[in-house]
C-alpha positions as CSV (number, residue, x, y, z in Angstrom):
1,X,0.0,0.0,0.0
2,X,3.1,2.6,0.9
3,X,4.7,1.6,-2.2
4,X,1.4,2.7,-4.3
5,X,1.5,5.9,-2.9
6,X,5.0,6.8,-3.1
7,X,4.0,5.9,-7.3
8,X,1.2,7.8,-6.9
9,X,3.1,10.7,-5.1
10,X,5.7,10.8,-7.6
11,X,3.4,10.8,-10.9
12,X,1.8,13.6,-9.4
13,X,5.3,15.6,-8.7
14,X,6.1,15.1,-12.3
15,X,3.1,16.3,-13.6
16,X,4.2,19.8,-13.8
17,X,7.2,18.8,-15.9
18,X,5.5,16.5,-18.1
19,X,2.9,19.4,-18.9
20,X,6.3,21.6,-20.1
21,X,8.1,18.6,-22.3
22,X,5.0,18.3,-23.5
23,X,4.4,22.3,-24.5
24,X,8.2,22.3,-25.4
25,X,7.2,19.6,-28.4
26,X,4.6,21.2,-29.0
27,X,6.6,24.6,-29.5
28,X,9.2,22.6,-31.7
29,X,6.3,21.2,-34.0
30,X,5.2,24.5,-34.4
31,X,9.4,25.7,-34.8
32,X,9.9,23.3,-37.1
33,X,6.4,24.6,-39.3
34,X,7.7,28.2,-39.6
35,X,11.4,27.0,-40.4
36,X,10.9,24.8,-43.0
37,X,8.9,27.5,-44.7
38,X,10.8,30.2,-44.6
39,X,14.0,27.7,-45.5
40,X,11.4,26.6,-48.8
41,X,11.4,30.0,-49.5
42,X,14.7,31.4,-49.0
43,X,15.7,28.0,-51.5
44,X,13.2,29.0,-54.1
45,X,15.2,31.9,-55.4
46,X,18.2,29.7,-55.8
47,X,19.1,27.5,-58.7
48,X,19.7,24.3,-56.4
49,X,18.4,21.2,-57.7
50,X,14.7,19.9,-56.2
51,X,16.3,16.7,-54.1
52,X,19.1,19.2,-52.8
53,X,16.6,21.7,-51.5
54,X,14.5,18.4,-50.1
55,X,17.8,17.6,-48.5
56,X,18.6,21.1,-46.8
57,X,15.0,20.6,-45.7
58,X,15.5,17.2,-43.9
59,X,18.1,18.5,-42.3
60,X,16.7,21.6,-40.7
61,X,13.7,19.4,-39.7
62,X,16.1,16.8,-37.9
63,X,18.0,19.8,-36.5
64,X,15.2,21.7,-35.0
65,X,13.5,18.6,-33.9
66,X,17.1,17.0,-31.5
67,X,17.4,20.3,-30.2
68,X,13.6,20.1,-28.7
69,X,13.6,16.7,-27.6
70,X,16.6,17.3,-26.1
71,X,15.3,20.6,-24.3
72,X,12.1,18.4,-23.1
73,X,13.9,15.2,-21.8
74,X,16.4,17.5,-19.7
75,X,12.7,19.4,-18.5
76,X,11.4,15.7,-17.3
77,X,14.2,14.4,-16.1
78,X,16.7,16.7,-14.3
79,X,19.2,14.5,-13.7
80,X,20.5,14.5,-17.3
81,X,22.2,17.5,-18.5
82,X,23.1,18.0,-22.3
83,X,26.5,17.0,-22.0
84,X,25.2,13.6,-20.7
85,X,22.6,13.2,-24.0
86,X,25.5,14.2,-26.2
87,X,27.5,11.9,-24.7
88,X,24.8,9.1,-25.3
89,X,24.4,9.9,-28.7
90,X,27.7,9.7,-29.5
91,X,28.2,6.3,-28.2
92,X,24.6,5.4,-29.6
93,X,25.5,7.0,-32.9
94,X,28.6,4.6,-33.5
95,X,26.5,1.6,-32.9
96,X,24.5,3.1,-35.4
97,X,26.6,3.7,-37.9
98,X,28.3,0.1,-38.2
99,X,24.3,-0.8,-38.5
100,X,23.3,1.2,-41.1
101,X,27.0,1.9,-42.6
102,X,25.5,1.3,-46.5
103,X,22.5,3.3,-45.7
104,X,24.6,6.1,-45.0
105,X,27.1,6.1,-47.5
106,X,24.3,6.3,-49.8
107,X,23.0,9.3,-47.9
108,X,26.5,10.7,-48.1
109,X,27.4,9.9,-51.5
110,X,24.1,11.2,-53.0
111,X,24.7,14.7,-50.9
112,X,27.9,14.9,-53.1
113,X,25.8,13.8,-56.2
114,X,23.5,16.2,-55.6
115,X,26.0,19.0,-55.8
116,X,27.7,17.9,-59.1
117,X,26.8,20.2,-62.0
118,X,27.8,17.6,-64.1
119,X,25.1,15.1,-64.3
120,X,21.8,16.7,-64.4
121,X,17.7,15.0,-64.8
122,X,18.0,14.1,-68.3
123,X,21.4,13.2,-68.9
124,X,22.2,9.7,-70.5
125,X,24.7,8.0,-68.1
126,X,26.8,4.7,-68.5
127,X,28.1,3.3,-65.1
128,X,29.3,-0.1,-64.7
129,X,26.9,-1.7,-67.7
130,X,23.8,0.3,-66.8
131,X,22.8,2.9,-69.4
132,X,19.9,5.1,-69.5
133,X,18.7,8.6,-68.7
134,X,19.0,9.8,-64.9
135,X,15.0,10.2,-64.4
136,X,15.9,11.1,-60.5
137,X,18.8,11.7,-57.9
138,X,17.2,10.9,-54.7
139,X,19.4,11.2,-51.2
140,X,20.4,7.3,-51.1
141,X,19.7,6.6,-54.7
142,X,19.2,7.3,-58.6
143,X,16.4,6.3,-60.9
144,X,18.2,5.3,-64.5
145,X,15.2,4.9,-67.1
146,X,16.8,2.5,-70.0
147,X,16.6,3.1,-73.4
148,X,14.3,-0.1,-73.5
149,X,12.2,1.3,-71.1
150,X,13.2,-0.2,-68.2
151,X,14.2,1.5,-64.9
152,X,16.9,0.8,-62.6
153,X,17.3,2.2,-59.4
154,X,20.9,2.5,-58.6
155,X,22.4,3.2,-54.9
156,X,23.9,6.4,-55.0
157,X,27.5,4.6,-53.4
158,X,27.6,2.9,-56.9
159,X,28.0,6.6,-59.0
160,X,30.4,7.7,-56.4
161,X,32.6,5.3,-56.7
162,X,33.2,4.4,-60.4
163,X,33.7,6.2,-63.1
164,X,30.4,7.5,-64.8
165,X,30.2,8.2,-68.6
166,X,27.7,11.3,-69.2
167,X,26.6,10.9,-72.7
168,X,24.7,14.5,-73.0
169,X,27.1,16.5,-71.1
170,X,27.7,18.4,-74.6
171,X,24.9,18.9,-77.6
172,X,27.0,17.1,-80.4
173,X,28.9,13.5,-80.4
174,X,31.2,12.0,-82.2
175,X,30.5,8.9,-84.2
176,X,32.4,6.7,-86.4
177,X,31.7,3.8,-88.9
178,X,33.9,1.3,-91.0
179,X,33.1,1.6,-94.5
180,X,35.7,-0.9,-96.6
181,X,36.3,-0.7,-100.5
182,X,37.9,-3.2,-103.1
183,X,41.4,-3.0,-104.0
184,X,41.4,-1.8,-107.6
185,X,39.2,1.5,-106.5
186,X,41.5,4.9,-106.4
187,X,41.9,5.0,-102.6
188,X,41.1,9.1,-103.2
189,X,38.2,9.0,-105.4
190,X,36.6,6.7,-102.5
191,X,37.5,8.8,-99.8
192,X,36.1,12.1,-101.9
193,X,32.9,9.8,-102.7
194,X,32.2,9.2,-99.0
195,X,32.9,12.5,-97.7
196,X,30.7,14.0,-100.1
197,X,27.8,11.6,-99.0
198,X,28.1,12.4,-95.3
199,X,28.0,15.8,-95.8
200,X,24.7,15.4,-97.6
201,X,23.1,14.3,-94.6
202,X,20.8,16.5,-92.5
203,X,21.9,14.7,-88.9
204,X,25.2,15.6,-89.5
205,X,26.8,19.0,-87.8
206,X,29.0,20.8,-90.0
207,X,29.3,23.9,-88.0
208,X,32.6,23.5,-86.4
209,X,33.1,20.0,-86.3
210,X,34.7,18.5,-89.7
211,X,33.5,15.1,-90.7
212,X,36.7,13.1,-91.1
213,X,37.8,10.5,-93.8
214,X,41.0,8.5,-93.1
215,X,42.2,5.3,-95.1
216,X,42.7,3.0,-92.0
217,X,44.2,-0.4,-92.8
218,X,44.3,-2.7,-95.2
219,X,41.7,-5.5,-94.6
220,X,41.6,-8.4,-96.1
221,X,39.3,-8.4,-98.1
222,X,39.4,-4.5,-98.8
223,X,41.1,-0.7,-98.0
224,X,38.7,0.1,-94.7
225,X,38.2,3.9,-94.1
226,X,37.4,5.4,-90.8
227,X,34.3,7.1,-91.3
228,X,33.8,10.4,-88.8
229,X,31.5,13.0,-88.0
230,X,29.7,14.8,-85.3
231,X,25.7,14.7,-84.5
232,X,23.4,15.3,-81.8
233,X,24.3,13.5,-78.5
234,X,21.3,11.6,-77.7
235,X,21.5,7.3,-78.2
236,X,18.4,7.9,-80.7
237,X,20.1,10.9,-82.6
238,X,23.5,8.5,-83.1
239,X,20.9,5.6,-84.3
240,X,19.0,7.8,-86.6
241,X,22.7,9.5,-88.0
242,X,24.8,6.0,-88.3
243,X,21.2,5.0,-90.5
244,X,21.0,8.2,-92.5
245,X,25.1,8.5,-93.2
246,X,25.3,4.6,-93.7
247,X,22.3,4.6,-96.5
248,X,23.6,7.4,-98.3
249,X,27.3,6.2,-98.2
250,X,26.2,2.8,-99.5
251,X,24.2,4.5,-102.3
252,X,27.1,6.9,-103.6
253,X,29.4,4.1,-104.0
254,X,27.0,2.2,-106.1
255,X,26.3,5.2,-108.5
256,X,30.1,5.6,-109.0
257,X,30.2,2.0,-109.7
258,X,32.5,1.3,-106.5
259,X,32.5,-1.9,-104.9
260,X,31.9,-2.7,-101.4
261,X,33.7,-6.0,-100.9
262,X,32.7,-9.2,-99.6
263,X,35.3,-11.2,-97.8
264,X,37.1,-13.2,-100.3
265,X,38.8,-16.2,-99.4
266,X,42.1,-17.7,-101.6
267,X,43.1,-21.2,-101.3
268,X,46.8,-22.2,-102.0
269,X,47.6,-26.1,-102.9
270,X,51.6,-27.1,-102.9
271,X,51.1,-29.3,-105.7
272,X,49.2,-29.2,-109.0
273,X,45.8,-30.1,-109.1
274,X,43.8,-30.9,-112.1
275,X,40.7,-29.8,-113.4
276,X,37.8,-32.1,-113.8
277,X,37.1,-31.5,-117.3
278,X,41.0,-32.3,-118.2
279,X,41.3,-35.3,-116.3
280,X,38.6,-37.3,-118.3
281,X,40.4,-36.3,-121.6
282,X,43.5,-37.9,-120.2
283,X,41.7,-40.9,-118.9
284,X,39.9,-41.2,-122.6
């Protein structure tokens, strides 16, 4: 019966202090209201990217927010003091951190990401055999829509630590195709043939970027010629050039009457062989 009392004497001592940690979260809530709105606002007139100002955000909220709970559990129980939560934390925030180490190297790396100029929404990307255009950079990870249509989400840890290809990070590209020719053609009437018939095409850039003809090796079945020239940086815009610049190659050689070589094959015998038709007059 004493020992009821002495827990009903001391809920009602703490009453008072439970009424103000509960006030003081109340106060927060309402802190944390007004300072993510005027932080939304102050970020609107910047050019930072959407996830970066959602990031900025986050971190304000998680700010404002320890620093009340903090305030409140001191309030309801005054034996701690903030060195001794700070101390806690620290010790709790290790244990933490070997929990949740890839979770927040994702976090950390996509912070980084999110700064980079580089690769923007939009950009094709090639990183470790996954191509595609970045669709999103979220704080642990990207979206990477596929050409095919697909989409792959990609830990953020992944395009921090190897080397990323940004296929868009420029308007034009430079592409290149083999285009081989027989052995009795003039190597320089070929290579005046071909250039001509790039140059006809409307996917091709011819503003400051030269298109490029260069007799390469000889193949063996043919003189190959490195075929080069600049278009629009976009996988579709490559596909659609190589098409346009591969048809109208293939039908200028054919109206100067130059041949585009199949592989020919020549077979070499040590000894003599005869030919059907002139063994049976020896035999006869």
């Amino acid at each position: 019966m004493e020992q009821l009392e002495s827990i009903a004497r001391s809920s009602i001592a703490i009453l008072p202090q439970l009424a103000v940690a509960l006030l003081v979260i109340i106060i927060t809530w309402l802190v944390v209201k007004v300072a993510v709105a005027l932080l939304r606002k102050a970020l609107d007139r910047s050019r930072l990217r959407p996830s970066l100002k959602e990031v900025f955000t986050l971190l304000m909220s998680i700010f404002v927010w320890a620093m009340g709970i903090m305030i409140a559990a001191v309030i309801l129980f005054p034996g701690l003091t903030p060195a001794s939560i700070l101390a806690g934390l620290g010790i709790g925030s290790v244990a933490i951190g070997f929990a949740f180490k890839d979770v927040f190297e994702n976090f950390l790396a996509g912070i980084i990401i999110l700064f980079r100029r580089e690769m923007r929404i939009g950009d094709f990307i090639e990183c470790e055999d996954i191509e595609g255009k970045v669709a999103r950079i979220a704080i642990r990870e990207s979206h990477i829509r596929q050409t095919d249509g697909q989409l792959v989400i990609v830990p953020n840890a992944l395009l921090f630590k190897n080397p990323v290809t940004i296929r868009t990070d420029q308007d034009l590209r430079r592409v290149t195709v083999i285009c081989g020719v027989a052995y009795d053609v003039d190597v320089d009437e070929a290579r005046s043939v071909i250039a001509d018939a790039v140059a006809s095409c409307s996917t091709v850039s011819q503003d400051d970027k030269p298109i490029q003809i260069f007799a390469q090796e000889f193949g063996s079945s043919s003189i190959n010629f490195e075929v080069t020239w600049w278009t629009g940086s976009k996988p579709v815009d490559t596909r659609r050039s190589k098409d346009e610049v591969v048809a109208k190659v293939k039908r200028a050689l054919d109206d100067a009457g130059i041949e585009i070589p199949f592989p020919y094959r020549t077979l070499t015998f040590k000894e003599p062989l005869p030919l059907m038709g002139q063994s049976e007059k020896d035999d006869a």
